[in-house]
VMD Tcl script that builds the backbone (N, CA, C; Angstrom):
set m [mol new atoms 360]
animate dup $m
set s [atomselect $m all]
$s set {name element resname resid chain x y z} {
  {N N UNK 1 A 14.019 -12.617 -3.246}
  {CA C UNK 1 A 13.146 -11.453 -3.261}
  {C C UNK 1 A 12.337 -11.404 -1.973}
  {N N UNK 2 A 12.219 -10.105 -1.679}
  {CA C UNK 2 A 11.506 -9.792 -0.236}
  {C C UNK 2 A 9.957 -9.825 -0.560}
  {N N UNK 3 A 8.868 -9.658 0.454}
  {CA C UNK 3 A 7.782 -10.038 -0.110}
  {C C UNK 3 A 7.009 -8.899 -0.946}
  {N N UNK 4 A 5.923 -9.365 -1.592}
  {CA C UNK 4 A 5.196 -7.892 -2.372}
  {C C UNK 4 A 4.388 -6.887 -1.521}
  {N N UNK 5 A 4.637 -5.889 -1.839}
  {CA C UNK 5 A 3.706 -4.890 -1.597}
  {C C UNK 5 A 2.806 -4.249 -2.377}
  {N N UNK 6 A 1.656 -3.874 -1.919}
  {CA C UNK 6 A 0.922 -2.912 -3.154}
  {C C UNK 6 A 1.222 -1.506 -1.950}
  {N N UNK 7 A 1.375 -0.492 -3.050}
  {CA C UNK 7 A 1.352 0.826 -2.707}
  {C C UNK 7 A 0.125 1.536 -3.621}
  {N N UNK 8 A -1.097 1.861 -2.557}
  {CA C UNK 8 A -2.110 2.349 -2.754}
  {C C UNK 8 A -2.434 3.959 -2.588}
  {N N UNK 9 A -2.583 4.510 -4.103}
  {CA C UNK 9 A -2.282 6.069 -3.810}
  {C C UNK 9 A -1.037 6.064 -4.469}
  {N N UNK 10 A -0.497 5.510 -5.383}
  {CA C UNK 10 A 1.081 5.964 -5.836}
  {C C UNK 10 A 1.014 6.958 -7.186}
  {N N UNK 11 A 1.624 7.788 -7.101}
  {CA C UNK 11 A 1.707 8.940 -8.122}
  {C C UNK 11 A 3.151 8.879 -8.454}
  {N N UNK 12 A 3.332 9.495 -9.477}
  {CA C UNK 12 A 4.846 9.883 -10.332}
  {C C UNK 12 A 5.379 11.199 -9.593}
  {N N UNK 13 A 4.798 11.886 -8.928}
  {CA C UNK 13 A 5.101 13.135 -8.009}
  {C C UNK 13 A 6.068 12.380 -7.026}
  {N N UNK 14 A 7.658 13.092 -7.098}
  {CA C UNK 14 A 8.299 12.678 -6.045}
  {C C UNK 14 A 8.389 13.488 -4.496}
  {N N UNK 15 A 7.300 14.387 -4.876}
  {CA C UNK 15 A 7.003 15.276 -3.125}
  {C C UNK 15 A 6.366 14.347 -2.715}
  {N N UNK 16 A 5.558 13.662 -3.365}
  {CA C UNK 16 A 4.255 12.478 -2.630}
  {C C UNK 16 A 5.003 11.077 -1.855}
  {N N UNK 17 A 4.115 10.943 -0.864}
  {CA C UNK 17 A 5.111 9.978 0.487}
  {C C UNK 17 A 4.894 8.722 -0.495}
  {N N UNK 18 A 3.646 8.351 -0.885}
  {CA C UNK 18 A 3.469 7.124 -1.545}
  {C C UNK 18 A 4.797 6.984 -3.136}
  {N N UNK 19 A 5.072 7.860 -3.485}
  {CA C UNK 19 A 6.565 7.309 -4.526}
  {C C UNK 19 A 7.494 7.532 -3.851}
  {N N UNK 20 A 7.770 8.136 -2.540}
  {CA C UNK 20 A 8.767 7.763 -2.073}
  {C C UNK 20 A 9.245 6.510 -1.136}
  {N N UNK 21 A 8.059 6.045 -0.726}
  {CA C UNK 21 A 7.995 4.558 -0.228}
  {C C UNK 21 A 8.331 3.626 -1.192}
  {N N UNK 22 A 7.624 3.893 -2.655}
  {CA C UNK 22 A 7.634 3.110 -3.481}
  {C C UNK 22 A 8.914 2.782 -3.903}
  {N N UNK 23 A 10.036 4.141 -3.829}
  {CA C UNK 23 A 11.181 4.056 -4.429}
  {C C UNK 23 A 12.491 3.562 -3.110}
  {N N UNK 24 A 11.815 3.596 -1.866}
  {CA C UNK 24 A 12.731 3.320 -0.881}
  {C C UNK 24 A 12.439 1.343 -1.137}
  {N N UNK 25 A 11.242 0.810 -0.864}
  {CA C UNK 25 A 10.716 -0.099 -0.545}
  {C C UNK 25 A 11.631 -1.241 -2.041}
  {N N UNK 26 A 11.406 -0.541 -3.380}
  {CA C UNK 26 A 12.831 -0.889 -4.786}
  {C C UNK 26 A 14.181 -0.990 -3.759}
  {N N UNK 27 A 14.542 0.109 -3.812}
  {CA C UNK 27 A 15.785 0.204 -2.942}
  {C C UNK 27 A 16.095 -0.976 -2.002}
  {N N UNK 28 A 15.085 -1.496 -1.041}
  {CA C UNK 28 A 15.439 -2.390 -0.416}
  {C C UNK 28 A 15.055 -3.689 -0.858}
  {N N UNK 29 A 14.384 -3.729 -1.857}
  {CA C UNK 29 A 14.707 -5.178 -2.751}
  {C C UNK 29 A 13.804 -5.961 -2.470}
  {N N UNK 30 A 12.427 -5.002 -2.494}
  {CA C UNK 30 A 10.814 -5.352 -1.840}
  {C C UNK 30 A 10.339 -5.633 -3.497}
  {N N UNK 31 A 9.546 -6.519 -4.011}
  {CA C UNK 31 A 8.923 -6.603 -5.091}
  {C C UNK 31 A 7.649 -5.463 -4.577}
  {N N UNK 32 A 7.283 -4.586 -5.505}
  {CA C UNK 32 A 6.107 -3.558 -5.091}
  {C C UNK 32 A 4.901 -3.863 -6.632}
  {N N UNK 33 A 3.670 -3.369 -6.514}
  {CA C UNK 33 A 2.867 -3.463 -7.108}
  {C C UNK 33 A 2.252 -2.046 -6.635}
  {N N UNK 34 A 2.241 -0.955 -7.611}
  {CA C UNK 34 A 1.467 0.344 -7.598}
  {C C UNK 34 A 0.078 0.575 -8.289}
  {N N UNK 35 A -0.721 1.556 -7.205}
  {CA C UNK 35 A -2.109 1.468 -7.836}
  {C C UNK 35 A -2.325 3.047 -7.593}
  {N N UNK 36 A -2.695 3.891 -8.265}
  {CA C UNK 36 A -3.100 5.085 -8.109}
  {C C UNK 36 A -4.143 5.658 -9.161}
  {N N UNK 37 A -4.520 6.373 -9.005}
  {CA C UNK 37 A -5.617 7.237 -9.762}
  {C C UNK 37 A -5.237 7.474 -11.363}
  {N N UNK 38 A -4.043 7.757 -11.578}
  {CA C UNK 38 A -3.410 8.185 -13.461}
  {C C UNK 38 A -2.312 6.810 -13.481}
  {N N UNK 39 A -2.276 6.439 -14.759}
  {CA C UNK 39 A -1.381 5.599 -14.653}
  {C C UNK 39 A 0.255 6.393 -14.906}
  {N N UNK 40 A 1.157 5.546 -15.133}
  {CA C UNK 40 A 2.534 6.154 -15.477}
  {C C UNK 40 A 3.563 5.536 -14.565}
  {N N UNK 41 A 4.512 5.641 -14.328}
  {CA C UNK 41 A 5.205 4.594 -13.824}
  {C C UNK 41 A 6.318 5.332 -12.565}
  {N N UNK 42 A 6.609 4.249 -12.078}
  {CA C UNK 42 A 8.024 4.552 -10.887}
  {C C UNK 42 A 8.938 3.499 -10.495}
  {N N UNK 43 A 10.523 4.001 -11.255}
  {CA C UNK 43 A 11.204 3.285 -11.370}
  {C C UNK 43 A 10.965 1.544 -11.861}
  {N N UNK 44 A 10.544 2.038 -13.223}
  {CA C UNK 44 A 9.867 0.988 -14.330}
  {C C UNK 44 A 8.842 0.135 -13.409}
  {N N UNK 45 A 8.187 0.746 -12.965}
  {CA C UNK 45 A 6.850 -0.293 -11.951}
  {C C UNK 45 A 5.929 0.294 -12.877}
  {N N UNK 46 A 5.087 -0.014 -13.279}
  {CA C UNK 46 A 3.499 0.720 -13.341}
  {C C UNK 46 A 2.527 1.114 -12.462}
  {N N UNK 47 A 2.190 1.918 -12.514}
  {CA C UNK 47 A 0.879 2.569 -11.926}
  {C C UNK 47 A -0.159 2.214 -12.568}
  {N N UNK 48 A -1.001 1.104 -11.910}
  {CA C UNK 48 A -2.170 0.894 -12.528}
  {C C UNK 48 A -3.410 1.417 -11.860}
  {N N UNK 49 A -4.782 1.172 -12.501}
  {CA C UNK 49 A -5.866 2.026 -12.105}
  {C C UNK 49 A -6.809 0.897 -11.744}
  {N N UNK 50 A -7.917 1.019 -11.190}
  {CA C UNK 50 A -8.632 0.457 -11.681}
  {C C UNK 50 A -8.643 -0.578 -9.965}
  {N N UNK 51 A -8.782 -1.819 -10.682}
  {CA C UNK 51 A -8.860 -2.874 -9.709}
  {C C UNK 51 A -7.646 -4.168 -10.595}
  {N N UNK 52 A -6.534 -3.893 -10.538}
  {CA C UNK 52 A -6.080 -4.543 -11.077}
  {C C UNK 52 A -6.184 -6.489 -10.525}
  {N N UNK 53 A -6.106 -7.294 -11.521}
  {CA C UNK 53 A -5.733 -8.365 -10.665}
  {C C UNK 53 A -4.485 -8.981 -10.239}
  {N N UNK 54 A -4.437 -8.879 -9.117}
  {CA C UNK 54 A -2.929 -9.260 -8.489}
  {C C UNK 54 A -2.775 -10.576 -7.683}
  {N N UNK 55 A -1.743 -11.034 -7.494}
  {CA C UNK 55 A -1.099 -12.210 -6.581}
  {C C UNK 55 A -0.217 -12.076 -5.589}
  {N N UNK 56 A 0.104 -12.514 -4.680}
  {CA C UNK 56 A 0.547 -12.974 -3.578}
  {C C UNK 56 A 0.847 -11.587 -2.915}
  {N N UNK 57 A -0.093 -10.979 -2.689}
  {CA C UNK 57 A 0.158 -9.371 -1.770}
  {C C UNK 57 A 0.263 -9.646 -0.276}
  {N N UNK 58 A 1.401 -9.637 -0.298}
  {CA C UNK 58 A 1.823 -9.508 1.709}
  {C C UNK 58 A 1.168 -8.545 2.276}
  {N N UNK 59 A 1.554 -7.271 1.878}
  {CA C UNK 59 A 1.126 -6.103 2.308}
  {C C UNK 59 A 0.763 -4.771 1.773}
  {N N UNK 60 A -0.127 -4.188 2.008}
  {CA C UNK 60 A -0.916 -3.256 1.096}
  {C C UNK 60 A -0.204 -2.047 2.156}
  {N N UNK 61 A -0.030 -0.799 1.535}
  {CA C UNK 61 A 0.354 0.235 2.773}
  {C C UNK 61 A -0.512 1.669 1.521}
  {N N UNK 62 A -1.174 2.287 2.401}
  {CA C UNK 62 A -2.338 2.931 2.221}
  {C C UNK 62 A -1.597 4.451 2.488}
  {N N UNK 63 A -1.897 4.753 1.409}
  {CA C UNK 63 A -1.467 6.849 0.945}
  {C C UNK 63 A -2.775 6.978 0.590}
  {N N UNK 64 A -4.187 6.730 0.714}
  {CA C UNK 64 A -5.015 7.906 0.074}
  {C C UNK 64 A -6.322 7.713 1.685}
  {N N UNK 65 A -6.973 9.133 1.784}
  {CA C UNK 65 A -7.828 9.273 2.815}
  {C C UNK 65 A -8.659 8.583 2.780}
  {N N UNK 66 A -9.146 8.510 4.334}
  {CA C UNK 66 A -10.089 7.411 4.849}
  {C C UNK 66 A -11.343 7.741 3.714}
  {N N UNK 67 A -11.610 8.783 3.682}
  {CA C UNK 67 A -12.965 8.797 2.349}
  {C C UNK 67 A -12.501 8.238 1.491}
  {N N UNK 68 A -11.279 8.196 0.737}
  {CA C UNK 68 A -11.383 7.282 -0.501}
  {C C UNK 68 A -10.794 6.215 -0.101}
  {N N UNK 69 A -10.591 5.728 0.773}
  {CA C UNK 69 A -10.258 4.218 0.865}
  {C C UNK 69 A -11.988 3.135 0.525}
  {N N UNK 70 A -13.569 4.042 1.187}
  {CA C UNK 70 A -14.376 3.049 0.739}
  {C C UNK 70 A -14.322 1.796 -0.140}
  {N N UNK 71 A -14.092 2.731 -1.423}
  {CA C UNK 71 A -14.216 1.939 -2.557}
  {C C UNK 71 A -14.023 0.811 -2.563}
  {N N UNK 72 A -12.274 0.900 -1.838}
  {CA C UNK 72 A -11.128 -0.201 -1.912}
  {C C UNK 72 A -11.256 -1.536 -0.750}
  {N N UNK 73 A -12.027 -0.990 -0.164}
  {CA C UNK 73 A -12.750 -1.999 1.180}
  {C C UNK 73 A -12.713 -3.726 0.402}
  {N N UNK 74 A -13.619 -4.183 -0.212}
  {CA C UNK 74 A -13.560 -5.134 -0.506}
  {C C UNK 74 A -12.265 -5.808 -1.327}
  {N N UNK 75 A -12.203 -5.044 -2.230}
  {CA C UNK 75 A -10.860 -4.907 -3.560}
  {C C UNK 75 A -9.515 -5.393 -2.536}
  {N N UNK 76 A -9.268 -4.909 -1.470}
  {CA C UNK 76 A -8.040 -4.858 -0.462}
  {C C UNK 76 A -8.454 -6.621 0.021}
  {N N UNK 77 A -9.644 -6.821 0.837}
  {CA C UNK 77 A -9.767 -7.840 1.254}
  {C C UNK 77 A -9.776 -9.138 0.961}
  {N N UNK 78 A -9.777 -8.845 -0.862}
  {CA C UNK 78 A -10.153 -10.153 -1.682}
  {C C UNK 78 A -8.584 -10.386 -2.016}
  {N N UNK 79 A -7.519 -9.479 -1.927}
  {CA C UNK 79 A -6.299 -9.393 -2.087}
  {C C UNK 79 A -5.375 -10.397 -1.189}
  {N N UNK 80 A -6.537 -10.573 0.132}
  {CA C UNK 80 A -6.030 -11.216 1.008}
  {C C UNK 80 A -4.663 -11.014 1.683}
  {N N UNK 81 A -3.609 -9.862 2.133}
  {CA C UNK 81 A -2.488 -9.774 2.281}
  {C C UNK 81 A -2.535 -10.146 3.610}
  {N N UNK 82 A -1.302 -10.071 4.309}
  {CA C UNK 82 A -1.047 -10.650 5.428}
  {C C UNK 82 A -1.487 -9.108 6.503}
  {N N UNK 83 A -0.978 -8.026 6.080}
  {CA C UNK 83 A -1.202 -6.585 6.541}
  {C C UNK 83 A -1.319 -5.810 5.647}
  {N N UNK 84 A -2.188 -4.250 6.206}
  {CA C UNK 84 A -2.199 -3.206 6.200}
  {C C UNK 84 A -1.951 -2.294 6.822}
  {N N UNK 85 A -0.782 -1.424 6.217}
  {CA C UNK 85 A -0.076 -0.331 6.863}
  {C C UNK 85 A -1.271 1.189 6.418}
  {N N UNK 86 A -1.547 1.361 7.297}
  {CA C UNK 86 A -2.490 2.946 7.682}
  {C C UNK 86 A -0.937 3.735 7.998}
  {N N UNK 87 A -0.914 4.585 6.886}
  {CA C UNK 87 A 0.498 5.616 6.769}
  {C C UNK 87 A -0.395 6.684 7.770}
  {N N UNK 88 A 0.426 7.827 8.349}
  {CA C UNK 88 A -0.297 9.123 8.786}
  {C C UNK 88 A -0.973 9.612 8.053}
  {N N UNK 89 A -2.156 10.119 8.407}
  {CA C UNK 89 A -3.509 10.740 7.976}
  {C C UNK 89 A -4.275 9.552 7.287}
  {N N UNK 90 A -4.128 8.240 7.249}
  {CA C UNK 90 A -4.815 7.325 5.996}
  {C C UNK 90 A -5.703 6.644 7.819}
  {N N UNK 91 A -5.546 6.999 9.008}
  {CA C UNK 91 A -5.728 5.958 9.840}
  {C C UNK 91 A -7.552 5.762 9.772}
  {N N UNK 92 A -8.175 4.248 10.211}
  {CA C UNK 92 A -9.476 4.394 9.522}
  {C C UNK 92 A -10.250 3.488 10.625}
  {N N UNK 93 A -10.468 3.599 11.633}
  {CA C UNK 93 A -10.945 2.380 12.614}
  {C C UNK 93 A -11.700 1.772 12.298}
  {N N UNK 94 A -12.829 2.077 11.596}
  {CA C UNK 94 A -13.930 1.304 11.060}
  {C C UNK 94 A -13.361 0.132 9.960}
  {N N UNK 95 A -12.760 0.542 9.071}
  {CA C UNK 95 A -11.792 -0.558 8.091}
  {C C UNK 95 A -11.027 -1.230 8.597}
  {N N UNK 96 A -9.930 -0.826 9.740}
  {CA C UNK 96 A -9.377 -1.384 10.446}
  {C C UNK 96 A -9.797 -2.511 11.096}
  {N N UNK 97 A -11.115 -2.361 11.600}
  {CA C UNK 97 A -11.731 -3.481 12.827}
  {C C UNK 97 A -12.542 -4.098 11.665}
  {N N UNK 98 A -12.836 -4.103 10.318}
  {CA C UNK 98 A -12.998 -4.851 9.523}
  {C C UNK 98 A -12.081 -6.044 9.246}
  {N N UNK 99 A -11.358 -5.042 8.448}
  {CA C UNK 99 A -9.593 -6.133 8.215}
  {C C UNK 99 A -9.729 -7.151 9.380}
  {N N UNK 100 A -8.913 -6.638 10.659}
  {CA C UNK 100 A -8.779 -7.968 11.536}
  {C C UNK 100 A -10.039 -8.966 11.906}
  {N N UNK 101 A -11.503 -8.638 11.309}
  {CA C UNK 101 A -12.710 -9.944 11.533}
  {C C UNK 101 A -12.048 -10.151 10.359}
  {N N UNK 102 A -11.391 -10.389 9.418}
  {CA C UNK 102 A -11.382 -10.740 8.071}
  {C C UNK 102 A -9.599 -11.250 8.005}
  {N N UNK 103 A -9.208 -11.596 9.349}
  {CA C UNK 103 A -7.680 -12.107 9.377}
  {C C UNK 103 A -6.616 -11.583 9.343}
  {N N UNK 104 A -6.968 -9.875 8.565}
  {CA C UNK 104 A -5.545 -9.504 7.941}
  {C C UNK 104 A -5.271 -8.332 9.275}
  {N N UNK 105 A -4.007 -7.916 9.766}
  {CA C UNK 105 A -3.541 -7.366 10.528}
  {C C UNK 105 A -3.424 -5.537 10.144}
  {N N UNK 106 A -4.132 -4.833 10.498}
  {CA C UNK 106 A -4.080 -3.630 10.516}
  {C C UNK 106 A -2.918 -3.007 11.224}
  {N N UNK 107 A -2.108 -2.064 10.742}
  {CA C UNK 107 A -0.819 -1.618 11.193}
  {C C UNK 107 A -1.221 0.160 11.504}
  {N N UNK 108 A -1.391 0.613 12.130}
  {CA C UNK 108 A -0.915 2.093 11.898}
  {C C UNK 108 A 0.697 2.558 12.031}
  {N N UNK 109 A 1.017 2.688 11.083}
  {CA C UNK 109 A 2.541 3.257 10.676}
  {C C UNK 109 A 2.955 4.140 9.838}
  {N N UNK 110 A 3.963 4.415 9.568}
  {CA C UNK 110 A 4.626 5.074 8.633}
  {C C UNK 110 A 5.993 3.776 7.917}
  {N N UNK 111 A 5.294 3.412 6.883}
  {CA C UNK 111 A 6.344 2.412 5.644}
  {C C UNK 111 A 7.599 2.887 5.704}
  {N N UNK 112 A 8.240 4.696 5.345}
  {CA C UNK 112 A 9.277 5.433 5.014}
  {C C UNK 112 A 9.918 4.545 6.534}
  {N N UNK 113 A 9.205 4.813 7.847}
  {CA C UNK 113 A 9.840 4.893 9.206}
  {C C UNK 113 A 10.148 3.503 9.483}
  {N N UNK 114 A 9.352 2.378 9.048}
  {CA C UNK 114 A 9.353 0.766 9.101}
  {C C UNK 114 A 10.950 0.656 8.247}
  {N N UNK 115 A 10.821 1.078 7.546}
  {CA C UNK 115 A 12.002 0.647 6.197}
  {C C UNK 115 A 13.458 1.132 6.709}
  {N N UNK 116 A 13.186 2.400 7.482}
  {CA C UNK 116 A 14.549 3.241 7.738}
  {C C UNK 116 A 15.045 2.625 8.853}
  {N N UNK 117 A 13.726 1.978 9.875}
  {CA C UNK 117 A 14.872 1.215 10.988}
  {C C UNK 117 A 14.748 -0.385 11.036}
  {N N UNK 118 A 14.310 -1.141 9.823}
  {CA C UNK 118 A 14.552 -2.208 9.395}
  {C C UNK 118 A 13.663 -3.026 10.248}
  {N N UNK 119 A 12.386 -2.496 10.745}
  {CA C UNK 119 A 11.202 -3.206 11.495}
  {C C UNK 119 A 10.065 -3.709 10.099}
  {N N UNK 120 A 10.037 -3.275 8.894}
  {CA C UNK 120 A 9.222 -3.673 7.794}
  {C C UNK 120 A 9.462 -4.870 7.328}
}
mol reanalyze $m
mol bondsrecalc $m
mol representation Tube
mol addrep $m
């Protein structure tokens, strides 16, 4: 198994970039962990709410705007992953230059674009 991801911002809407990462990232045989606002599921994953407690998160890759990322500021950091992928429109400099005093590697990317040319 490839390493985990959390996908932050994941909805059951398949127009939304965050279930389609979610369902490419399956596809390539990524263990994923989803967190979004309603629960319900993608491709038997759950969508959980809340602050779930999780383990061994490599990498968190971020679908919801820099305003609602606040919250998740600490919640992300205590997660400890190795990176964070800032998808387009999620990019956040202030969190960003947090993360790296705090070890973890801030990415600005696109997950869909990492995955399609096998740089993820």
């Amino acid at each position: 198994m490839k390493s985990k991801t959390l996908v932050v911002g994941a909805s059951e809407n398949p127009e939304r970039y965050a279930n389609k990462a979610a369902n490419r990232l399956v596809q390539q045989g990524h263990e994923i962990e989803l967190l979004g606002l309603r629960s319900g599921t993608i491709r038997n994953h759950p969508i959980q709410t809340g602050r779930p407690e999780l383990n061994d998160i490599d990498t968190v890759t971020l679908y919801v705007s820099p305003k609602n990322q606040t919250g998740l500021y600490d919640y992300i950091k205590e997660l400890k992953p190795r990176r964070v992928i800032f998808n387009p429109g999620t990019e956040n400099p202030a969190f960003e230059k947090d993360l790296e005093q705090n070890g973890i590697e801030p990415i600005e990317a696109c997950t869909l674009v990492m995955l399609a040319i096998g740089q993820y």
